[in-house]
C-alpha positions in Angstrom: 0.0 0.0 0.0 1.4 3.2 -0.8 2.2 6.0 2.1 1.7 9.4 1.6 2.9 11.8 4.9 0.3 14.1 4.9 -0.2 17.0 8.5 3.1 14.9 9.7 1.5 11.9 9.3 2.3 8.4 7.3 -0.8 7.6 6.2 -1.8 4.3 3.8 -4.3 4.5 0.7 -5.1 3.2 -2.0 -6.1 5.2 -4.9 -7.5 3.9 -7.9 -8.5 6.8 -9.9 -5.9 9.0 -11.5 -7.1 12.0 -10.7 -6.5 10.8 -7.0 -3.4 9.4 -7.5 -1.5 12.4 -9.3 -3.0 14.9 -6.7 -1.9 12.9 -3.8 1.6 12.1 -5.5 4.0 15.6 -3.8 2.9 14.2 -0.5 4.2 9.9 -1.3 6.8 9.5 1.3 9.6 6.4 0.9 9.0 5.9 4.8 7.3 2.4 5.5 6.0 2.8 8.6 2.4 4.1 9.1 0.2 6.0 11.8 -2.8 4.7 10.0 -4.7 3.4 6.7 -7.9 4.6 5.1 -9.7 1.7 3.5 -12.5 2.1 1.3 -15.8 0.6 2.4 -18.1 0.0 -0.4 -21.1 1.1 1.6 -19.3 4.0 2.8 -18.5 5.2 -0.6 -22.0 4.4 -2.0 -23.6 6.4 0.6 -20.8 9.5 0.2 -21.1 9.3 -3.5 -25.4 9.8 -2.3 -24.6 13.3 -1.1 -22.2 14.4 -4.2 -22.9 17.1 -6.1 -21.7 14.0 -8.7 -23.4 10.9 -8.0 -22.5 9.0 -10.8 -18.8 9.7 -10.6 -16.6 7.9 -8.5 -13.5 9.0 -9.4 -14.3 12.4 -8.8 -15.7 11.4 -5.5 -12.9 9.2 -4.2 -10.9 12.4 -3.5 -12.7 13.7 -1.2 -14.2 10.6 0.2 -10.5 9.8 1.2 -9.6 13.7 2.4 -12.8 12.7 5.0 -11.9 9.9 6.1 -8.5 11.2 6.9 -10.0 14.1 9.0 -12.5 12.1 10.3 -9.4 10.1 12.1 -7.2 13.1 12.6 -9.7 14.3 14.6 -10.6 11.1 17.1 -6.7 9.9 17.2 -3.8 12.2 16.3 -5.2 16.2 17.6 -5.9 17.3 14.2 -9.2 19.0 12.7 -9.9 20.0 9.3 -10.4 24.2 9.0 -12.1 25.4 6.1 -9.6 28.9 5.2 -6.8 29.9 2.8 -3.3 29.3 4.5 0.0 31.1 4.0 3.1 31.0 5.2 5.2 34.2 6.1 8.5 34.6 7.9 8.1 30.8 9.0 4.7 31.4 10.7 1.2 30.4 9.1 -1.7 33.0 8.8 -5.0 31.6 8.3 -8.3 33.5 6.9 -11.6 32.1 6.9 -15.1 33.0 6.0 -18.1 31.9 4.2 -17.0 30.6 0.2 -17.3 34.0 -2.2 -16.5 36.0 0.7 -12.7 37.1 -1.1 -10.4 34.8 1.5 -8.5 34.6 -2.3 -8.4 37.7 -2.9 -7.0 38.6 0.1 -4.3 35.8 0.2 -3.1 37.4 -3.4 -3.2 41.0 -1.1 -0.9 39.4 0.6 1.4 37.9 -2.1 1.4 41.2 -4.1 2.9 43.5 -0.8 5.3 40.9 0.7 6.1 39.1 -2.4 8.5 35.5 -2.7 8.1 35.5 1.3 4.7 34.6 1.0 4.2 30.7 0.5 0.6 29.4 -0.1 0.0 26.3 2.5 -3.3 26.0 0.9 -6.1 28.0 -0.4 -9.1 26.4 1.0 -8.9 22.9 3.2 -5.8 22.8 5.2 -5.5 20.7 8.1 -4.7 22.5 11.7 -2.8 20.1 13.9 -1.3 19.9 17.6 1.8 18.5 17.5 4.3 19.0 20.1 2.1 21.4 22.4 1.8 23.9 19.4 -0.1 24.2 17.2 0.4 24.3 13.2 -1.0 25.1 9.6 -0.8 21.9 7.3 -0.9 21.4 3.0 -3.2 19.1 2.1 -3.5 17.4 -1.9 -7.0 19.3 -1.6 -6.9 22.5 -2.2 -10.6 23.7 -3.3 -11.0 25.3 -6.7 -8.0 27.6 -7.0 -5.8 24.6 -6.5 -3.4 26.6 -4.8 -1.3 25.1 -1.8 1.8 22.9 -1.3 3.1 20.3 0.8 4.4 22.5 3.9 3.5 23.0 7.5 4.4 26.1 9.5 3.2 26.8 13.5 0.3 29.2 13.3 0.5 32.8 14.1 -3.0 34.3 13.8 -6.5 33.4 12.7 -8.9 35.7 11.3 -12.9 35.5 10.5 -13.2 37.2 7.4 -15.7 39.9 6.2 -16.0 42.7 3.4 -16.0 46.2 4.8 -15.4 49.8 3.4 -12.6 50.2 5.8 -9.6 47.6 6.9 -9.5 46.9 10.6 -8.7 43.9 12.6 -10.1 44.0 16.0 -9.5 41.1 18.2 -12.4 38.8 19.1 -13.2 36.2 21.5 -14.1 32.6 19.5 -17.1 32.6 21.5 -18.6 35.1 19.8 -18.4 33.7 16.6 -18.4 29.8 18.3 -21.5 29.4 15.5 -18.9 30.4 12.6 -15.8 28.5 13.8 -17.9 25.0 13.7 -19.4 25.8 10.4 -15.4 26.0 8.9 -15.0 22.4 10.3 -16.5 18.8 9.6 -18.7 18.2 12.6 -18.4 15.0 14.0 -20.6 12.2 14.2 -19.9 10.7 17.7 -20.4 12.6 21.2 -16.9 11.5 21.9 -15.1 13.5 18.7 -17.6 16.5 19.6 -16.2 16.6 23.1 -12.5 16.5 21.1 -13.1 19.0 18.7 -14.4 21.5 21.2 -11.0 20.9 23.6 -9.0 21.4 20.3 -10.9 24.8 19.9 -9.9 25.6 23.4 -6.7 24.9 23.2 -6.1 26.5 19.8 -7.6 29.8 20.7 -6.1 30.0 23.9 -2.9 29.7 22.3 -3.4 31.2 18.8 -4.9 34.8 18.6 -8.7 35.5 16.6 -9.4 38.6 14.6 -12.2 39.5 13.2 -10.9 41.2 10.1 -12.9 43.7 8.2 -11.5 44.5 4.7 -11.4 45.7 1.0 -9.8 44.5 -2.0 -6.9 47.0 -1.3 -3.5 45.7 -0.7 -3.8 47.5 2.4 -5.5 44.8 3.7 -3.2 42.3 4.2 -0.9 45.1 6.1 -3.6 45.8 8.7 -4.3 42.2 8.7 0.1 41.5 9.5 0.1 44.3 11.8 -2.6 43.5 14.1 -0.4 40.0 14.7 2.6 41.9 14.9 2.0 44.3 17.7 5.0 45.1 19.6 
């Protein structure tokens, strides 16, 4: 079974479409040793491929049938959650921007590209993977990368979070996650057991009692994104 390290993990599947297989080939590792292996159940898939936006296409389906599965055990074994948000890298630190789809979380990673340049790296534009590891936590690439298909196979400790909204003005005011709880849950895959609710809501704890939350209010400017840097950066 081939391994693919994926969030720092070795993780076994196997891929039988080629679509599958070429977007999860940057992330095939030589290691042989495994954390853990996603199989796929027949009845599973059937009743994933149920809810598709394309029934009748499995190997369309089989990507992201596989990308749940693998969050679905991230979450109840190894500390990790999926975070719906576009990801970057900066000076070896991840920033992460979430909000509802067609709200401009692209546009305002590209704000961020266009004033800070080459030392911006894209983690991943739209389905990263934030993980605990080592009491901190971090920003990881996944092969999916929504429709942009921007991203890459890197991992950097997160600096900030911010809940994304269009505005007139820039301005990043820090927030408490509680008042957007409602928000934060919707950027996630809620779980199915009691158990992995009770985990997801200590990894939320943890993460924003570690990690700071802005709520960021912004144009199309490239302004943005230094409003957005500086409210991280306070000295």
């Amino acid at each position: 079974m081939p391994v693919y390290k994926i969030a720092g993990l070795n993780i076994g599947l196997e891929p039988e479409y080629k679509e599958t297989i070429d977007r999860l080939a940057p992330y095939l590792t030589d290691e042989e040793s495994v954390d853990f292996s996603v199989e796929r159940s027949a009845e599973e898939f059937a009743e994933f491929e149920s809810h598709s936006p394309f029934p009748d296409r499995p190997d369309m389906n089989e990507g992201p049938y596989l990308y749940t599965k693998i969050c679905e055990r991230m979450l109840s074994d190894f500390e990790g959650i999926f975070f719906h948000s576009s990801a970057l890298e900066l000076d070896g630190e991840g920033y992460l921007f979430t909000a509802l789809s067609g709200t401009g979380k692209s546009t305002h990673t590209r704000n961020w590209r266009r004033l800070f340049g080459e030392k911006v790296t894209m983690i991943n534009d739209d389905k990263p993977i934030i993980r605990k590891i080592d009491g901190r936590f971090f920003v990881c690439g996944t092969p999916w990368m929504g429709k942009s298909d921007i991203g890459c196979n890197r991992t950097a400790p997160i600096k900030a979070i911010y809940i994304l909204q269009r505005g007139e003005e820039n301005t990043a005011k820090r927030i408490s996650p509680g008042s957007v709880f409602k928000q934060l849950l919707e950027a996630t895959l809620f779980p199915k057991t009691r158990e992995n609710m009770q985990k997801l809501l200590s990894i939320f704890n943890e993460l924003f009692s570690a990690v700071p939350l802005f709520l960021l209010t912004c144009n199309k400017d490239t302004e943005s994104a230094q409003v957005a840097y500086d409210a991280a950066n306070q000295k």
